[in-house]
N, C-alpha and C positions, 0 to 999 in steps of 0.2 A: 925506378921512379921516373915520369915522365917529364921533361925539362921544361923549365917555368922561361915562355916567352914574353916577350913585351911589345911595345907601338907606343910610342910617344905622339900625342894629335897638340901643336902647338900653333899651327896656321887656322885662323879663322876667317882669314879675311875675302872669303868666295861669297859670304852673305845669303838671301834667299834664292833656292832657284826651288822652285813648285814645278817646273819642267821637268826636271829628271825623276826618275822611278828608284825604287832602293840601288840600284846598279848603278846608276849614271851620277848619282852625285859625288862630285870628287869629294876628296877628306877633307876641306874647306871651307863645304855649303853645307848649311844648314834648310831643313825642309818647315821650320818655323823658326821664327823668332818674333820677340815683341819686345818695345822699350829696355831695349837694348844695343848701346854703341856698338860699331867694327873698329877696332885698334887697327890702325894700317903696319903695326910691328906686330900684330898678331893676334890679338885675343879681343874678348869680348869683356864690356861694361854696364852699368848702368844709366839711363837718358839724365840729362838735368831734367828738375823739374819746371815748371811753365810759371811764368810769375807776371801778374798784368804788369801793366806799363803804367798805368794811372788811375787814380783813388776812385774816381767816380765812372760810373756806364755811360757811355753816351745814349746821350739822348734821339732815339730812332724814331724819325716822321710816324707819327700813327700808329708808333710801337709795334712797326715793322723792322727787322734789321735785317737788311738785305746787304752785305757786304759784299764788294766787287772790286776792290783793287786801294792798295797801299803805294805814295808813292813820297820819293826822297827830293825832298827841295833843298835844293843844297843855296839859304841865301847866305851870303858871306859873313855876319854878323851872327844871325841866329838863324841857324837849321831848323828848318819845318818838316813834321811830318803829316802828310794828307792821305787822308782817308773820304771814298767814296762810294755809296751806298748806290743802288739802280732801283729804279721805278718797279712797281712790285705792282700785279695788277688788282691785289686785294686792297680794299679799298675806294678806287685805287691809288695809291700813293707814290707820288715823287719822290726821286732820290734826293740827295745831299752830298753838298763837300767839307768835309771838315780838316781843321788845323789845330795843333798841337805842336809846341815847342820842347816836349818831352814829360809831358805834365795831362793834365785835362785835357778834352776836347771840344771846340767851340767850331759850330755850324759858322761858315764864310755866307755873310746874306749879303747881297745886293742894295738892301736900303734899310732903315730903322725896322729890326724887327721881322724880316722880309728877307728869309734864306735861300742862297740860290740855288734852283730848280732843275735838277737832272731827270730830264724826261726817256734817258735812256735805258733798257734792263739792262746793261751790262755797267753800268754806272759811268761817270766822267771819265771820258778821251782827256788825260791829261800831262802834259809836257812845260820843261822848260827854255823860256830861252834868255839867254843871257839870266838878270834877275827878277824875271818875270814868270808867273805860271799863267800857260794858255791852257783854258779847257773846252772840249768841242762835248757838250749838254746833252748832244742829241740831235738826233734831224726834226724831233718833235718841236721843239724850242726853236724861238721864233728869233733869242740870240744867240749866240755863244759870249761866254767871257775871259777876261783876264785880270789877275790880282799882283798885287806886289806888298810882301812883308811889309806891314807895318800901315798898311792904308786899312781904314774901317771900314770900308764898303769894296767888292768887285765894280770890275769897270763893264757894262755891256761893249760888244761888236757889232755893227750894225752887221745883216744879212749879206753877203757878197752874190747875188744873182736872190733879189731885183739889181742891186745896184753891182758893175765891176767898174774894176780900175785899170786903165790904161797904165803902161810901161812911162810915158811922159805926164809929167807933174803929178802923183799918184799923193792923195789924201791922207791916207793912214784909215783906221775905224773903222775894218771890215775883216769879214771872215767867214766861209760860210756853213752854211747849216750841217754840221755833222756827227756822225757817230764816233771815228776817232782820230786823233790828232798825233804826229809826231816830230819834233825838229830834227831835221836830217840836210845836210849838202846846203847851210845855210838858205835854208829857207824851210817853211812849215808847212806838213804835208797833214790834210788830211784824206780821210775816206769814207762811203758810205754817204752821198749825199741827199741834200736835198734843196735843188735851185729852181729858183723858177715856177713856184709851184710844182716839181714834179722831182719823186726821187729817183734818183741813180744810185742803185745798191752798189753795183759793179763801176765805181768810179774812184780815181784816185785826182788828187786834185794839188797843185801846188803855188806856195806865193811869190811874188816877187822875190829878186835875188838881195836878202838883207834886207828883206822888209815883209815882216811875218802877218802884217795887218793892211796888206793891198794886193787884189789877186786878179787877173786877166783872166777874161774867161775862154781864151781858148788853152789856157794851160790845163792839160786833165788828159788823163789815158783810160778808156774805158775795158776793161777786162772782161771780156761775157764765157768765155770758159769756165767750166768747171764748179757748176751751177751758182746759186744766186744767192750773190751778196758778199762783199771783201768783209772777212771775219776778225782780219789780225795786219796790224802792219807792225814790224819788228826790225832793228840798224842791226845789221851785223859786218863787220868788215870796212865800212863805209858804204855798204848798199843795201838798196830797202828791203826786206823783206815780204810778197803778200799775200798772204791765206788767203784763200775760197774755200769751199766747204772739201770740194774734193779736186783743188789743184795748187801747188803753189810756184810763185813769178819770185824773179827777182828785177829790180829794178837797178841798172847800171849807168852810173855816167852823172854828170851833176848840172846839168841846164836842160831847156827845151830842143837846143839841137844834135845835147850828143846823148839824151836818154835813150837805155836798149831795153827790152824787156823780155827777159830769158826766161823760159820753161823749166824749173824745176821736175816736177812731178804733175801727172795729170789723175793719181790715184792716190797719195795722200793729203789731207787740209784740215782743218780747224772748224769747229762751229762756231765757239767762241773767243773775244777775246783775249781772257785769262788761261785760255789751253796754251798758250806760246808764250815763253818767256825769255829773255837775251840770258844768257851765264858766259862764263869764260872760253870767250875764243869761238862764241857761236849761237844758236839759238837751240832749243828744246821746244818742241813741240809735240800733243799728245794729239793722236788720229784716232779716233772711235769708229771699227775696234780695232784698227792695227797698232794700237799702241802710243808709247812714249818713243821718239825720235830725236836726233840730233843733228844739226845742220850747220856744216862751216866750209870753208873751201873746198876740201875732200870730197864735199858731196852728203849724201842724207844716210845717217848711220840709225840700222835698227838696234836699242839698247830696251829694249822689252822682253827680250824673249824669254826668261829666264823665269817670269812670271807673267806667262800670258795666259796661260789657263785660268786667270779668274775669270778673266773676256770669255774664254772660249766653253768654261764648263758655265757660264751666267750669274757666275759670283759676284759681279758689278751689276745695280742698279741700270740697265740703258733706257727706263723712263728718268732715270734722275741721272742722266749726262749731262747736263749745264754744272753740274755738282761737282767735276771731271775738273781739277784747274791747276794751274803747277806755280810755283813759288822757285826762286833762287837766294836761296838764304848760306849763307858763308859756305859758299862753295858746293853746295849741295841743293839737290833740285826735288824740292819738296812735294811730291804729285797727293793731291789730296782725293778720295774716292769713295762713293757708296759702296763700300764694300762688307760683304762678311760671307765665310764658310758656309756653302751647302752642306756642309755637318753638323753645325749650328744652326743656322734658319735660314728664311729668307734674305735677299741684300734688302738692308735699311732706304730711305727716301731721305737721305741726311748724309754728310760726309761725315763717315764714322772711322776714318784712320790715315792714316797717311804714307805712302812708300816713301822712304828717303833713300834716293840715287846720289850714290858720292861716286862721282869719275875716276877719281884719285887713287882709290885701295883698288889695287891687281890691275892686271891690266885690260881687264872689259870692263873696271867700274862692279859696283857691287848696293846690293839693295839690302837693307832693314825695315821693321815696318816699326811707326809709333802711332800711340792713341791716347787721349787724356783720361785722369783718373775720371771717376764716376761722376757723370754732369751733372745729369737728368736720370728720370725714372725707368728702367729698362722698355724697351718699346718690343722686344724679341726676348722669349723664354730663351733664356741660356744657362748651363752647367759652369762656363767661362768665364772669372771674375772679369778677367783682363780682355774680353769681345763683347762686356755689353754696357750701356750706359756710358761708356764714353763716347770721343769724335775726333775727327782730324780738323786739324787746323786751316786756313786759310790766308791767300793773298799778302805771302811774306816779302819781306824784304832787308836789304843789309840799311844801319843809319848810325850817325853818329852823331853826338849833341855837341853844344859849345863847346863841351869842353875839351872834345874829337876821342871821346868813350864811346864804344863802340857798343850797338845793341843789335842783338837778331830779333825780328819783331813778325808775328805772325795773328793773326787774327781770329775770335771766338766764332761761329759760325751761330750761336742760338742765342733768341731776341732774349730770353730773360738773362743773359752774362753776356752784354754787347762792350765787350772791354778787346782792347788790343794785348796782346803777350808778348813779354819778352821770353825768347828760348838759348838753351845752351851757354846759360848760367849754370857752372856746377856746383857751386854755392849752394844751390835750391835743391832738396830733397821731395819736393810737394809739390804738387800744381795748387794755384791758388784755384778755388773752386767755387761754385753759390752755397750758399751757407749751410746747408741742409750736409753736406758732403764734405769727406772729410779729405779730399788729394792724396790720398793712397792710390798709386798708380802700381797696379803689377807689370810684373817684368821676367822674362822666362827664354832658354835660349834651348833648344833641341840639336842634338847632334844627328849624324846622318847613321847609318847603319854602320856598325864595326864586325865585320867576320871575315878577318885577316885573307882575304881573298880567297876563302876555301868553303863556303858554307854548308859544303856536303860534309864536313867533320866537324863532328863534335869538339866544343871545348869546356873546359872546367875556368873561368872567369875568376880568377883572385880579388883580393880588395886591392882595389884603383887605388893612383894616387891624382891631386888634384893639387894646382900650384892656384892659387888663390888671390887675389889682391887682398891686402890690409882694409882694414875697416876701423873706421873713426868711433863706431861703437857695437855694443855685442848685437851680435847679425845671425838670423839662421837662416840658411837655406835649406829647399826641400828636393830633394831629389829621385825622380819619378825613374824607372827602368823596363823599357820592355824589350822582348824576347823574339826571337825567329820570325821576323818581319811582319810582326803582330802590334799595329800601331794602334789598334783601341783596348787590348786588354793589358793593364798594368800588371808587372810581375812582382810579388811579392811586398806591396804595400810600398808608401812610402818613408823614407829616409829621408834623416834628418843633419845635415854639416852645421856644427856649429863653428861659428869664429869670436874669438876673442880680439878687443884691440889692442895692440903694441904702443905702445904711446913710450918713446924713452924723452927729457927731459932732464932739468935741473929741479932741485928743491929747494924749498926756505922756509924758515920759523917765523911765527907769528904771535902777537897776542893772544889769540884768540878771535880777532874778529876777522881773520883772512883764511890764508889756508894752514892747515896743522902740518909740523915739521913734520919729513921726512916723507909725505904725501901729498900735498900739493906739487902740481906740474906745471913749470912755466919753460919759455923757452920753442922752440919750435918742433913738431912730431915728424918723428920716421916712418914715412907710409912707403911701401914695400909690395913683397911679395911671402906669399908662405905656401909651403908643404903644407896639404893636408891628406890624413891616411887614416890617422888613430879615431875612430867612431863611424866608419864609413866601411857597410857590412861587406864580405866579399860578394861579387855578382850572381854567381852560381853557374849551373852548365845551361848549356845553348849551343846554339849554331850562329846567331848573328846577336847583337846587344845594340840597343840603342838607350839613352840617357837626356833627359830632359832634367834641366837647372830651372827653377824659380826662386825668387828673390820672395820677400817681403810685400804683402800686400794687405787689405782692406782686412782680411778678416786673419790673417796670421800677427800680425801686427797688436794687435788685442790678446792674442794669450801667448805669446814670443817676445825673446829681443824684438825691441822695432827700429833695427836697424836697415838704414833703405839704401845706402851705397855698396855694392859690391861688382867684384869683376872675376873673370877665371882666363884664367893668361893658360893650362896648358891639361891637357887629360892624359895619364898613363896608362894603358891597359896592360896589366899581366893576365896571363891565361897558359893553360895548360893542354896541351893537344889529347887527343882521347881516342884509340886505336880507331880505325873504320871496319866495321866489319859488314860483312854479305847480308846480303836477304834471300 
């Protein structure tokens, strides 16, 4: 009788790599996955669900919603969240800035009635200093302005070029005309301008020292490499960071006489400026098509590789690059993208998913992809509950309210659900959704190929075991399998894991109007882990085995448990070797 081997697969945390071929992926990566966490102790879960942040849709100029950047006003009493929208040429319509203290959202106007006017597409340059927010409009805009919690109206800045300010006895009420703004080396930097009647794309400009609202006009460095237009300016380390389309500077030193400006790169940069966002210890920035990048002292680390074939075989959208934007949400760097499979259709004209890069799991960092349940009407015939009808999210960020509750907030990308999101509440089974739809999000994790490193020999594949997360209620999953490195034909229909929940607890008697003795549960639940073996058929013979898990979704949900949390901590393979013989 020939001897029963095994492989225990317990490490998960390699994430997607679409780079490597049946061969190249180690036992860690998976060549799909969807709405599904990476455990950095190993295994795999399911996403929270998306939950808005507040009751009512904001109200979008012209019933355009063009969102373009979330940002954290930290006023010391009550925490502001802003949000800003860019000039949209249908229409055509001016952007907006709006405030929220954790609740609705209220457009910031200038006067009775009279909302202030972001004439930029990339929406309001906006920054703080001390407890004030400066926002740079646009070079379109004739001002820019500045607000402070709890004043009714923004305050305008006059233009700085017609008028500048001398270093002796300087005014205050100026600022000039730009695209974007940042507080850096005590004083306020912007870029992209427009003085004098005349713009300078390629200009960086800065104010007086501690005085954010008076600016000389010979202060300013003009950048003309690396073609036209400063895309991004970004603090990292204490020095500026600055995009061009295809170079990037950094700016060193902190006055006019000891600033230096070092050449980064003269072949990667930014279009826009939500492609470059600060995270820990550095910046992230996204090059079309060289990718997602990482920049800190060390220098510019490439962390794309590992799924650059969707650039390379035109799985992204590059007429809808503007669509291209990253977020830094609790530690993780949210790259939102028109993306979808040449095996399914064409790439969408909409951000329809989102890569999530966590630096943290392994040590290159490791990617997952998510998408929201069903928004909108499918725009692409698909087979794929879980590739069509949803989208990736946008323009996240970390916030915490009065009460220093922390929320991860990321934003709806389509005009009719113009609501901000809270994410990675586990609490939430569901993404809140437009009415029509019900937040059923699918969720599915593929393994890499399994043929014990020999795939010229047959094996006889016994029934796996599968160690399981607990679940809060009765859950099935479905479990697909295919064979000899045949990844469109399913082998043998699909299988069915059912889980039951564990719930242990105390009991108590009642009248009758509570719970009946001896079954009612109170007290706190044991969530765990479980064996699973007994219903889960053996594999059968092959040369290589590969295993795709899915969870609960839109239409299993309806005649199943509908149970939506579930995880898989580890796979066992047994198998049996099978003589090789000649040809």
């Amino acid at each position: 009788m020939a001897q029963i081997d095994f492989t225990q697969l317990s490490d998960f945390t390699g994430g997607i790599n679409f780079r490597g071929d049946q061969f190249q992926l180690a036992t860690n990566e998976s060549p799909s996955m969807l709405n599904v966490e990476i455990d950095p102790r190993g295994g795999v879960f399911s996403r929270a669900g998306y939950e808005k942040k507040h009751a009512t849709a904001v109200v979008a100029p012209g019933n355009v919603w063009k969102p373009k950047g979330l940002y954290n006003y930290k006023y010391p009493s009550a925490p502001y969240i802003m949000l800003t929208t860019g000039y949209s040429s249908t229409g055509p319509t001016n952007g907006k800035v709006y405030n929220s203290t954790g609740g609705n959202f209220t457009a910031l106007n200038s006067a009775l009635a009279t909302p202030l006017v972001v004439t930029s597409a990339n929406g309001a340059g906006m920054t703080q200093w001390e407890d004030t927010m400066y926002f740079a409009l646009g070079k379109g805009s004739t001002q820019m302005a500045y607000w402070v919690a709890g004043s009714t109206y923004t305050t305008f800045l006059l233009a700085s070029g017609p008028t500048w300010q001398k270093y002796e006895a300087p005014t205050g009420g100026y600022m000039p005309r730009a695209e974007l703004a940042v507080a850096h080396a005590n004083k306020l930097f912007v870029a992209n301008t427009y003085e004098d009647a005349v713009s300078y794309p390629n200009r960086v400009r800065w104010s007086h020292e501690n005085r954010p609202e008076d600016w000389y006009q010979q202060d300013y460095i003009d950048i003309i490499a690396g073609g036209e237009g400063i895309r991004g300016i970004e603090v990292v380390d204490g020095q500026l960071l600055i995009f061009k389309p295809k170079a990037i500077y950094l700016l060193m030193g902190y006055d006019a006489d000891s600033f230096q400006l070092v050449e980064l790169t003269t072949v990667l940069g930014i279009d826009y400026p939500q492609q470059a966002v600060a995270g820990s210890g550095g910046v992230y920035f996204f090059d079309y098509p060289g990718g997602l990048f990482f920049y800190n002292r060390n220098g510019i680390q490439d962390i794309f590789e590992r799924i650059k074939p969707i650039i390379i075989d035109k799985e992204v959208n590059s007429s809808a690059a503007d669509l291209i934007t990253l977020s830094f949400v609790r530690d993780r760097v949210w790259v939102s993208m028109p993306y979808l499979s040449n095996e399914v259709g064409s790439p969408p004209d909409y951000s329809s998913v989102n890569f999530i890069f966590d630096p943290t799991i392994g040590p290159r960092g490791s990617y997952t992809m998510f998408q929201t349940a069903e928004w909108f009407d499918p725009l692409i015939a698909s087979p794929t509950e879980g590739i069509t009808g949803g989208v990736g999210l946008l323009s996240g960020m970390d916030w915490r309210d009065s009460q220093d509750d922390a929320f991860y907030l990321m934003v709806s990308p389509l005009e009719d659900y113009a609501f901000v999101m809270s994410v990675d509440d586990y609490t939430n089974t569901l993404d809140d959704a437009p009415a029509t739809f019900s937040g059923k999000f699918g969720t599915s994790y593929t393994t890499g190929w399994f043929y014990d490193g020999r795939y010229v020999q047959l094996k006889s594949f016994i029934r796996p075991y599968f160690v399981l997360k607990e679940v809060a209620s009765a859950t099935q999953l479905r479990l697909a399998i295919y064979k000899n490195f045949d990844e469109t034909n399913q082998s043998g229909g699909t299988k069915t894991i059912s889980l039951t929940p564990i719930v242990s607890g105390a009991t108590y008697s009642s009248d009758g109007s509570g719970g009946v003795y001896g079954t009612a549960v109170y007290g706190t639940s044991t969530v765990g882990a479980q064996i699973k073996r007994k219903g889960v058929a053996p594999l059968g013979r092959g040369y290589a085995v590969q295993l795709e898990f899915s969870g609960p979704d839109d239409l299993t949900d309806s005649t199943v448990a509908p149970g939506r949390k579930w995880g898989l901590n580890s796979i066992g393979y047994k198998f049996k070797r099978r003589k090789i013989r000649g040809t």
